[in-house]
C-alpha positions in Angstrom: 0.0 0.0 0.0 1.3 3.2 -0.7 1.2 6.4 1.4 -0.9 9.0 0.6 0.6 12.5 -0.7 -1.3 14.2 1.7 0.0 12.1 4.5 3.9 12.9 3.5 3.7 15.8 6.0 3.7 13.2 8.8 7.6 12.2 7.7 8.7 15.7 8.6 8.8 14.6 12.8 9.7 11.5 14.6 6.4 10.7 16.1 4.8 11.1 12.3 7.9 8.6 10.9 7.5 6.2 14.1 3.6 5.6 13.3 4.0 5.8 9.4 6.1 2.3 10.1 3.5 0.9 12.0 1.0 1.3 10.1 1.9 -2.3 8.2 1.6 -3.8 11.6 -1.7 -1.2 12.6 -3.4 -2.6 9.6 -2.7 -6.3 9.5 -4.2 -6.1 13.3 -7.0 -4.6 12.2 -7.9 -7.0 9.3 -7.2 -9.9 12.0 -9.8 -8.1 14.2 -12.6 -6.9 12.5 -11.8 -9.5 9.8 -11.6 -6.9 6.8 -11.1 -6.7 3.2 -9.3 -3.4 2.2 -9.3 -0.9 -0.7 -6.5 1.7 -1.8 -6.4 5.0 0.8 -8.7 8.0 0.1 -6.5 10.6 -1.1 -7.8 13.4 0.7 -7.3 12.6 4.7 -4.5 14.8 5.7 -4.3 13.8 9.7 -5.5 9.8 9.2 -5.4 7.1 6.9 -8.6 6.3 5.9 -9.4 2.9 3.6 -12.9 1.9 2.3 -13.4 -1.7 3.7 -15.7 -4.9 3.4 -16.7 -6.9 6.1 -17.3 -10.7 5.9 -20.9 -10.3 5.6 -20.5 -8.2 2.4 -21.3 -4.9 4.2 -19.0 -1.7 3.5 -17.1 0.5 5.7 -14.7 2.7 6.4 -11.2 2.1 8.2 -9.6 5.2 9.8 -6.3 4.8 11.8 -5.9 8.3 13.5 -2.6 10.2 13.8 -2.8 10.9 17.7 -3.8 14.6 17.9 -5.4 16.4 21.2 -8.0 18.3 19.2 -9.6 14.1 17.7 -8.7 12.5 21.1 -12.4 12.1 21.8 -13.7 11.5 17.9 -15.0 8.1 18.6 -16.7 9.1 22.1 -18.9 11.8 20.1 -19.3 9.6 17.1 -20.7 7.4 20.0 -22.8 10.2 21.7 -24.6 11.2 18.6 -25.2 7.6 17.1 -26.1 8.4 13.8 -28.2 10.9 14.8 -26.8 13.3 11.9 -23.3 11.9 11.9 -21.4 8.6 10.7 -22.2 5.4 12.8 -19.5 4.1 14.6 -19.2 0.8 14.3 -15.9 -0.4 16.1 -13.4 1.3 18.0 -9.7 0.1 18.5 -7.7 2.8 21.2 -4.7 0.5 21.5 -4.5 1.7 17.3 -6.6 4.7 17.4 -8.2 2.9 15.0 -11.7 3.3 13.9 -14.5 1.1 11.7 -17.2 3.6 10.6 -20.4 3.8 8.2 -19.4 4.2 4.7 -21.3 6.9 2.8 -22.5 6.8 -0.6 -22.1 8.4 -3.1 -20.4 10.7 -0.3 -20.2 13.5 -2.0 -18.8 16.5 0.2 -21.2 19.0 0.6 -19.2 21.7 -0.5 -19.4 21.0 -4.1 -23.3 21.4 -3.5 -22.9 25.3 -3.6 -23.3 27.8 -0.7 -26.9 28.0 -0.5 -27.4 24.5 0.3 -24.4 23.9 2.0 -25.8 26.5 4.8 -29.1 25.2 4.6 -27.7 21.9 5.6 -25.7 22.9 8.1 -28.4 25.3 10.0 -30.4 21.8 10.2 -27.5 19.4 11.1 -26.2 21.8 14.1 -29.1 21.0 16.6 -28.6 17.9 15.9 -25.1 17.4 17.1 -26.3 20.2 20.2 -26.5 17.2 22.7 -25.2 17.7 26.5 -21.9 15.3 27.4 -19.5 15.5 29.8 -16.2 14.0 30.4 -14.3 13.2 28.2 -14.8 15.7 26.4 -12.1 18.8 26.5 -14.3 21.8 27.2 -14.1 25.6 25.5 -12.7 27.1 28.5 -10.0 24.6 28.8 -9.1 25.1 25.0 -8.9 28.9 25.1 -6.7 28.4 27.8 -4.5 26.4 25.6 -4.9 29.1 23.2 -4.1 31.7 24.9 -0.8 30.3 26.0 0.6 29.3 22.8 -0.5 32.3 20.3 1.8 34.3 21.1 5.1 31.8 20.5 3.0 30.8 17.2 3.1 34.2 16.1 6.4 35.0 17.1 7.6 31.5 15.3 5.9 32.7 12.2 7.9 36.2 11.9 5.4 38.3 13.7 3.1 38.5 10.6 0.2 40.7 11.8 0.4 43.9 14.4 0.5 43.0 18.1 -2.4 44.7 19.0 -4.5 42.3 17.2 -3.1 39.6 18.8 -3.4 41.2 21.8 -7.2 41.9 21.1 -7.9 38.4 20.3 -6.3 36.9 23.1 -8.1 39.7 25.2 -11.7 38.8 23.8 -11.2 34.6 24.1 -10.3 34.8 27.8 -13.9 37.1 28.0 -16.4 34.7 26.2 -14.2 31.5 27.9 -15.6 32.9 31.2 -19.1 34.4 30.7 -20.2 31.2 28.4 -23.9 29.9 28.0 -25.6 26.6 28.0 -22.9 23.9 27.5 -23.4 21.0 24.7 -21.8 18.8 22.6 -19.5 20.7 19.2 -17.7 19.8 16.7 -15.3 22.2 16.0 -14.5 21.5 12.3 -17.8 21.4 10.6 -17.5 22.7 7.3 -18.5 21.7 3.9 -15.7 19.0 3.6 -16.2 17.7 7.0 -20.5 16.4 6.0 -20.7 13.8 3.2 -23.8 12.4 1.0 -25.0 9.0 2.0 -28.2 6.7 1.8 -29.7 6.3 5.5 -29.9 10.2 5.3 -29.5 12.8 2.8 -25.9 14.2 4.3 -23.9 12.7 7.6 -21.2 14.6 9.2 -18.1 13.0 9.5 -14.5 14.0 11.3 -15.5 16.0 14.6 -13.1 17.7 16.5 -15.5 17.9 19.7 -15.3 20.1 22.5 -17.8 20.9 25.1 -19.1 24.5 25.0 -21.9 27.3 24.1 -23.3 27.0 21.1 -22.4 30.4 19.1 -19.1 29.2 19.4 -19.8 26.3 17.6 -21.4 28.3 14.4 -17.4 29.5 14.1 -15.7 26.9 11.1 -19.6 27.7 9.3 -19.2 31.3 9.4 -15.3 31.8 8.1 -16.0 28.6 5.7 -14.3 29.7 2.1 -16.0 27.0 0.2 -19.5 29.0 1.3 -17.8 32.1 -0.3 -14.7 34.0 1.0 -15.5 37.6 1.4 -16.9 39.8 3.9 -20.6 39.9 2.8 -20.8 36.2 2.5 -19.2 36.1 5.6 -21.9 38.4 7.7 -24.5 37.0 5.4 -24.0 33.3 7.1 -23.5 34.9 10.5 -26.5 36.3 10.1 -28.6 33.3 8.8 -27.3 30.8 11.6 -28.0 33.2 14.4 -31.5 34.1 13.1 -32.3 30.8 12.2 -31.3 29.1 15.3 -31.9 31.8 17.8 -28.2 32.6 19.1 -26.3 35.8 20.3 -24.9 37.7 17.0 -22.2 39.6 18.4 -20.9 36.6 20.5 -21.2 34.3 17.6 -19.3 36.9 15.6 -16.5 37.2 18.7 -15.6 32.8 18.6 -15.7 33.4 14.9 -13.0 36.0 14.7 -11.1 33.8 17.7 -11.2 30.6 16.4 -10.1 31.7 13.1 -7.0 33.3 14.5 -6.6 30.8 17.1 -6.4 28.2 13.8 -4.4 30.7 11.9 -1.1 29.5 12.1 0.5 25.6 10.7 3.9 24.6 10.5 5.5 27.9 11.7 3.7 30.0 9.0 0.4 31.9 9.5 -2.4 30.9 6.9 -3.5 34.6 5.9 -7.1 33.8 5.0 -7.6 33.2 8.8 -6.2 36.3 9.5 -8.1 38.2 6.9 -11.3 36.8 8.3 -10.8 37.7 11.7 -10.3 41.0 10.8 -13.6 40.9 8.5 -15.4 40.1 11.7 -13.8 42.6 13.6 -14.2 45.5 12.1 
């Protein structure tokens, strides 16, 4: 099996080498287990390797052996919590290989290539859905701004100072201030965007991929709002903050606040700062 190009990151750090030459041994265990037939990788997975698979009673699946990362620790434990319920089933779970069996969607199409209109609508009416309350073991909001909050500033530093301090200052300023004054706390997924929900058969479109945290809901309207496949630009920006907060009854100007946070909060990888992030944040702070 080969690697996937989007995988060869992983090869740039001894942890990514180290479970890149496992992944003979991850697989083959897997197989054994959940006694599997396997197809060539999905091409587009850039933090797991994810295979379609057959089982032995001719069903299809999907194989996903994780990358360990903090922000997917708890994937499986949503995808449990919400069982199927607008997301992918999940249908095994392996933690010794952060390994994963999961629903297979067809024709799983990502909804991004359905055009911003729909996308949004579909997302408005997938959010409640996922809105469930949880508890451990969940990370929660306030514990991730912390995070945040101490690492932005070597992240911007590491990445040449690429904006003006005072908007780093601002930001860091504002997360600390919703963290603490926070509403009614449910179940997120912090990556939903038009890549992240898929086309299937048991329902019209699944989410897939969460990055869960437990926190208010306007926060979790943030990866919808500063979503570039939905249109990158300030008007289409305000136009989908202003549809999911009407539509689903949430705070504007706080919903507007985790947007610009999150987006700068996510605005650095690999030591260089991704300037759509940046460019957004400032959209929704102006």
């Amino acid at each position: 099996m080969e690697l996937p190009e989007s995988l060869a990151w992983l090869r740039a750090t001894a942890e990514g080498e180290a479970w890149i030459d496992r992944l003979p041994q991850t697989l083959a265990a897997c197989v054994a287990r959940w006694r599997l037939e396997l197809g060539e990788p999905f091409p587009d997975s850039y933090v797991s390797l994810v295979l379609p698979a057959r089982r032995i009673d001719g069903s299809t699946a999907v194989l996903k052996i994780q990358f360990p990362d903090r922000e997917s620790d708890t994937e499986a434990d949503a995808l449990q919590l919400w069982d199927g319920n607008g997301a992918i089933l999940l249908l095994e779970k392996d933690p010794e290989y952060h390994a994963l069996l999961l629903e297979c969607c067809h024709p799983g199409r990502h909804l991004s290539t359905a055009g911003p209109d729909t996308g949004l609508e579909v997302l408005i009416g997938l959010l409640p859905r996922l809105w469930v309350h949880a508890h451990a073991p969940f990370t929660t909001l306030g514990d991730e701004v912390t995070h945040w909050v101490a690492s932005l500033p070597g992240e911007w530093e590491a990445a040449g100072e690429p904006f003006e301090e005072s908007l780093l200052d601002e930001v860091v300023a504002m997360l600390k201030g919703l963290a603490s004054t926070q509403g009614e706390q449910v179940l997120l997924h912090q990556d939903l965007h038009g890549d992240n929900v898929l086309s299937a058969q048991r329902e019209p479109w699944l989410v897939i991929d969460p990055k869960p945290l437990i926190g208010e809901r306007e926060f979790g309207l943030s990866p919808i709002i500063r979503s570039a496949e939905l249109g990158h630009s300030r008007e289409h920006m305000l136009y989908r903050l202003d549809r999911l907060t009407g539509d689903l009854g949430l705070d504007r100007d706080r919903a507007r606040l985790w947007a610009a946070g999150h987006a700068v909060a996510w605005g650095f990888e690999d030591g260089k700062v991704l300037p759509g992030h940046i460019e957004t944040a400032r959209w929704l702070l102006a």
